[in-house]
N, C-alpha and C positions, 0 to 999 in steps of 0.2 A: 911119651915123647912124640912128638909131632914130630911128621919126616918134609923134607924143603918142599915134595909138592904139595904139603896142605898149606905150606906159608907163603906161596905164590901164586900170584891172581891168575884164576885161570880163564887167561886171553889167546886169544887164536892168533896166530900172524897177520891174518885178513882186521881184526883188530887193531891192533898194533900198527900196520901200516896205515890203516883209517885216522888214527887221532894223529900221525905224525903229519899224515897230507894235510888234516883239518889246522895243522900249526900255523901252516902257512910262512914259515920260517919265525922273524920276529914279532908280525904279525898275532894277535890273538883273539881269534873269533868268538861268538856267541857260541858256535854251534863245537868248534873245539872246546870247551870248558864244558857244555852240557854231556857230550862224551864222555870224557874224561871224570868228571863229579858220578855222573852215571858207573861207571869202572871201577873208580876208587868207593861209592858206598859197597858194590855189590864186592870186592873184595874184603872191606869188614865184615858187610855180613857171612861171608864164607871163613872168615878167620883169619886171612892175613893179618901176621903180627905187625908190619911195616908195608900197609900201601902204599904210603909215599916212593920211600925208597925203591921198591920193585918198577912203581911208573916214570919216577926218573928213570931209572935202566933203561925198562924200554923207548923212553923219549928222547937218550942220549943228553939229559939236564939234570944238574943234582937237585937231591933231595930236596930241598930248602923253595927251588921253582917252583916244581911239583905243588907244596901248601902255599907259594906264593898265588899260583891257579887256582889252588883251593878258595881261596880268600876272596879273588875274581869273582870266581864264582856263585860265591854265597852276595857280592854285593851286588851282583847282577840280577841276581834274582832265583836264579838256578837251585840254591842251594838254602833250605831253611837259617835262619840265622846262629842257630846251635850248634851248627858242621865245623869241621874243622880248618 
């Protein structure tokens, strides 16, 4: 059984207030989604069962934004076409 810190991205605070400045509120940048996509693969690759869900948490936006950013992402360029 997995215990909750292996199912949580492991981000710093210094993190986490980074991608929330790069929001810019409604605003959404290049360089917030390169973060952010950067964050959420390197959380699969360590095994978070639910990146989304954890980086809404810390971005105060549900889930659903979160792969809405996703998507940004991938059509911006950021993100291989395969990503989620």
């Amino acid at each position: 059984m997995m215990t909750d810190a292996l199912r949580a991205p492991k981000m710093t605070e210094a993190e986490i207030a980074e991608l929330r400045a790069l929001r810019e509120g409604y605003h959404v940048t290049h360089a917030f989604l390169a973060r952010l996509a950067a964050h959420y693969i390197q959380a699969e690759i360590d095994g978070v069962l639910n990146p989304a869900r954890h980086l809404a948490d810390h971005l105060g936006v549900q889930r659903q934004t979160v792969l809405t950013y996703m998507r940004m992402a991938r059509r911006s360029g950021v993100l291989p076409t395969n990503r989620p």
